[in-house]
C-alpha positions in Angstrom: 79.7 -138.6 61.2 79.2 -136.5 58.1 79.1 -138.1 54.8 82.1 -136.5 53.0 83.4 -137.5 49.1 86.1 -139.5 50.3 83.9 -141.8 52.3 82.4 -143.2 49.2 79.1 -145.6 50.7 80.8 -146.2 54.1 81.0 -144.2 57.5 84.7 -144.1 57.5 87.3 -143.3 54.4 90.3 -144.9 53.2 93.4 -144.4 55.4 95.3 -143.1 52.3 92.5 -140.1 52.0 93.1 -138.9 55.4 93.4 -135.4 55.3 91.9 -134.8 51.6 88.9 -133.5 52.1 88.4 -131.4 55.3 85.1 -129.9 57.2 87.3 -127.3 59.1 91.1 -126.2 58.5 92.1 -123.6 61.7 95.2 -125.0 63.9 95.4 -124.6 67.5 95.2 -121.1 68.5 98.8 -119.9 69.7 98.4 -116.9 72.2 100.6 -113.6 72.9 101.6 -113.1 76.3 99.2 -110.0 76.3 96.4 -112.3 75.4 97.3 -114.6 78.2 97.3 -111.8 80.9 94.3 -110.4 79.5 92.6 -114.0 79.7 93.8 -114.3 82.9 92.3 -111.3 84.3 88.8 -112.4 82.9 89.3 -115.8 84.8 90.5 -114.3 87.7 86.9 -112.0 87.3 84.2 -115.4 87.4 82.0 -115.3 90.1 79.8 -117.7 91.9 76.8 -116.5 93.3 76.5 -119.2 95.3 73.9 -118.8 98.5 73.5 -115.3 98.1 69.8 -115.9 97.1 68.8 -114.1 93.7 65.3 -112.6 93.8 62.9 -113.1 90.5 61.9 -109.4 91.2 65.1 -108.3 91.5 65.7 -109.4 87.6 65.3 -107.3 84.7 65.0 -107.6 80.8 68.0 -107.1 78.9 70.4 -108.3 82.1 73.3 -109.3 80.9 74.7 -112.4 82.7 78.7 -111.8 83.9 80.3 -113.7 81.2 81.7 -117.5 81.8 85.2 -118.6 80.4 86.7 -121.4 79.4 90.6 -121.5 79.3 92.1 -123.4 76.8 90.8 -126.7 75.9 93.4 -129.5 76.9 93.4 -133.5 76.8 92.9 -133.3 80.3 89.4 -131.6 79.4 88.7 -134.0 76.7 89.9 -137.2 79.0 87.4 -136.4 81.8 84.2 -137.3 80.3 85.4 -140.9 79.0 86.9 -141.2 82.4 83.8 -140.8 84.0 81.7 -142.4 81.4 83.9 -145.8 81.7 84.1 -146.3 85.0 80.8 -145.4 85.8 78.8 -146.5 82.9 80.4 -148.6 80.9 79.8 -149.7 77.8 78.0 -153.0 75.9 81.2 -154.5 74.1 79.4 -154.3 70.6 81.3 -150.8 69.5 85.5 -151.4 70.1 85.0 -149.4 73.5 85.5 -153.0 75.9 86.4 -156.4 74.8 83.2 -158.3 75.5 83.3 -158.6 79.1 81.6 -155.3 80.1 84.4 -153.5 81.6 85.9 -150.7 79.9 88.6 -150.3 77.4 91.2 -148.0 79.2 94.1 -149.2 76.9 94.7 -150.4 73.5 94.1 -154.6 74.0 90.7 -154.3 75.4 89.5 -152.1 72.6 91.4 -154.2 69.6 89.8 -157.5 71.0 86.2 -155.0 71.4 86.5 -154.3 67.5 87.0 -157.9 66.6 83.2 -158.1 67.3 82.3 -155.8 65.2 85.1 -154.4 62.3 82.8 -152.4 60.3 83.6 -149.8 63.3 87.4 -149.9 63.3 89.4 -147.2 61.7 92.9 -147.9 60.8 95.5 -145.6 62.3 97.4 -143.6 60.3 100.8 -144.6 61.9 100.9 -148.1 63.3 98.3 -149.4 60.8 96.4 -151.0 63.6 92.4 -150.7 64.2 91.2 -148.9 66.5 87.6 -147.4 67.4 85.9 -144.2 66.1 85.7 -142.7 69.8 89.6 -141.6 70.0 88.7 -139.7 66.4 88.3 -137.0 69.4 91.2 -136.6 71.4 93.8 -138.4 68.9 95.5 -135.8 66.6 96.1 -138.2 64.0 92.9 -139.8 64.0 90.5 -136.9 64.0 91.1 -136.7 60.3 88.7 -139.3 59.6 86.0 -136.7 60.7 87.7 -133.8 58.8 88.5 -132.2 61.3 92.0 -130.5 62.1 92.9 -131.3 65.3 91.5 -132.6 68.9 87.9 -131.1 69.4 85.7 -131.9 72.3 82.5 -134.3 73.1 78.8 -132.9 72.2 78.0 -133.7 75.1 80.0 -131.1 77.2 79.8 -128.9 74.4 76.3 -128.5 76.1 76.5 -128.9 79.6 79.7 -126.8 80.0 77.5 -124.0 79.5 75.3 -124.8 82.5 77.5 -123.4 84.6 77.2 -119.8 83.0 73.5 -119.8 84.6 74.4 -121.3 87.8 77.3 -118.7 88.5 74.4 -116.1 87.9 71.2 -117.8 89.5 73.0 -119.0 92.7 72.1 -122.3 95.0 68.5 -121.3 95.0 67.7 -121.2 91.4 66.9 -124.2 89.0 67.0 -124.4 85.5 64.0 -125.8 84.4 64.9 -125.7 79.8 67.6 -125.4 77.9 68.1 -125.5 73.9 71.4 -126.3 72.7 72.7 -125.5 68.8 76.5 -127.5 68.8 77.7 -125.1 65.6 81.2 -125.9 66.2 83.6 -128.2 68.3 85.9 -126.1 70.7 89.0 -127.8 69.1 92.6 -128.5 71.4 93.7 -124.8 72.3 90.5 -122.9 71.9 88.6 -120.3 74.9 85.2 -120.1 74.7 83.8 -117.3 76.2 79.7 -117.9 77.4 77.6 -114.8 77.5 73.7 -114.7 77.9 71.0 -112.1 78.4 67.7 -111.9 79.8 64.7 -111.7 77.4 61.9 -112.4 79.5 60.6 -112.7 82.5 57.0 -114.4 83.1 55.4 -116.4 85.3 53.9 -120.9 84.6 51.9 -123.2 86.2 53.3 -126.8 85.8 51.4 -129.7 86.9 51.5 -133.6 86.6 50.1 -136.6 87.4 50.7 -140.3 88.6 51.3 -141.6 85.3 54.5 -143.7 85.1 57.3 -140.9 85.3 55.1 -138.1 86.2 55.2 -136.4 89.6 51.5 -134.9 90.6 50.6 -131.6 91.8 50.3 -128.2 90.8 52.7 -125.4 91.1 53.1 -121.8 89.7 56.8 -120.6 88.5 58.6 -117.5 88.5 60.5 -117.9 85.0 63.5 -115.9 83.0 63.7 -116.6 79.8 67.7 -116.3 78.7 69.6 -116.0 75.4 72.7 -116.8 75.6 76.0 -118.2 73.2 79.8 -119.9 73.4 82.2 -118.5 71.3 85.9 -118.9 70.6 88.7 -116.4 70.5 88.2 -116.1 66.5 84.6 -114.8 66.8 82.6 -118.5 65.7 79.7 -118.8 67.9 79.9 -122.7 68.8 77.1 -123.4 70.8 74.0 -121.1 71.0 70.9 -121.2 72.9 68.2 -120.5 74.8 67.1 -121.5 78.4 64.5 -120.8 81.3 65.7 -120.7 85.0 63.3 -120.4 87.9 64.2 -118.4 90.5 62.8 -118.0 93.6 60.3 -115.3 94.4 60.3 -112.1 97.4 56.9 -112.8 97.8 55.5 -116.2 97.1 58.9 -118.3 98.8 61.6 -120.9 97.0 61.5 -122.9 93.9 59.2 -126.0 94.7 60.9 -129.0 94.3 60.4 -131.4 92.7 58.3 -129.6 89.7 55.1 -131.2 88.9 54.8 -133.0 85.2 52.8 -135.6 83.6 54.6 -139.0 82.9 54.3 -137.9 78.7 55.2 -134.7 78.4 53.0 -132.7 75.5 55.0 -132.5 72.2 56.8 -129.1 71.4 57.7 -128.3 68.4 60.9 -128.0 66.7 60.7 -124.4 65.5 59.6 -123.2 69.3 62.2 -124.7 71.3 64.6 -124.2 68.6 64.2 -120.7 68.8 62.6 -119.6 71.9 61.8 -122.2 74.0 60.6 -120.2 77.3 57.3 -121.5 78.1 
């Protein structure tokens, strides 16, 4: 996925070069038994707000949302998105995932006969010598070499959603989360905890509205906003996934989030810097 020396002009290296030139060197983390009470405690300390309905006026700048951690990262973790994705989704046939027919490669024979339509995509294992796809670079600890990296290390994919959760413990059943920017820094490799913290850097009121365009849902509604900070980290100190995010909450005075939000079918352009940095409103 990032061109390294030992690829030469392809997307993949050389078997033999495995392990020559590497993005990222760390092992698994190995804990004390004081960090695994300690971690423990701060698991045992995650709330949910759940129906207990959080007022917008009731929110303050420079709030600091109760932290949200992530015990160590397993193969069970990893497993459960491609579970998902698999049986629910699917995939085409054309990448090594399936062998042709449309159903999902859960073992080793549907993949091989899946990459016999299209080898450019096969990496060789290290071991057996046998192809196999690019996905397991992932969750294999022999094949994740090919993307120099050091061990197992999780999905994009939940690398930004995970965090969703760290605004929905705060906002409760009542709030929605309307934006949020996601910067995937590091993967959370086999062994890490990530701890999610945020903080509350604006509050502000926006009118959305929309149309019947193809997509769009018409009306016009006003918003009562939060704009939060917030950032994953690992039990080293390496910020994996910062970000930003806006959550509507509902208000004491003017009632509940109105559902669905009004919005035009084509969205207006934003621009890179302004969600990339502060992507509010």
């Amino acid at each position: 996925m990032v061109p390294q020396r030992t690829m030469g002009t392809s997307r993949a290296m050389d078997v033999e070069r495995l392990g020559e030139s590497m993005l990222y060197e760390r092992k698994a983390q190995s804990y004390s038994k004081e960090e695994i009470i300690d971690l423990i405690k701060k698991l045992d300390g995650v709330n949910r707000r759940g129906s207990e309905t959080l007022y917008w006026e009731d929110v303050q700048v420079g709030e600091q949302l109760p932290p949200l951690i992530l015990p160590p990262w397993t193969l069970q973790d990893q497993e459960c998105q491609d579970t998902v994705n698999s049986q629910t989704v699917g995939t085409t046939g054309k990448d090594g995932f399936t062998g042709g027919d449309g159903k999902s490669a859960g073992a080793f024979e549907p993949g091989y006969h899946g990459l016999r339509l299209n080898t450019g995509h096969a990496r060789t294992h290290p071991n057996t010598r046998w192809p196999w796809t690019a996905a397991v670079e992932h969750e294999d600890a022999l094949l994740c070499a090919f993307r120099g990296q050091p061990g197992p290390f999780d999905h994009g994919g939940q690398r930004f959603q995970i965090p969703e959760q760290l605004f929905t413990n705060w906002m409760g059943d009542d709030g929605f989360i309307r934006r949020q920017y996601s910067a995937l820094r590091r993967p959370v490799y086999y062994a890490d905890v990530t701890t999610y913290t945020g903080e509350v850097v604006k509050k502000f009121t926006e009118v959305q509205e929309g149309d019947n365009s193809p997509g769009g849902v018409k009306g016009k509604a006003t918003y009562h906003a939060v704009g939060i900070r917030w950032q994953g980290s690992n039990q080293v100190g390496e910020a994996q996934v910062p970000g930003t995010a806006t959550v509507y909450l509902p208000s004491r005075e003017h009632g509940p989030v109105q559902l669905p939000i009004p919005h035009t079918g084509n969205p207006p352009f934003v621009n890179y810097e302004t969600f990339r940095k502060e992507w509010y409103q």
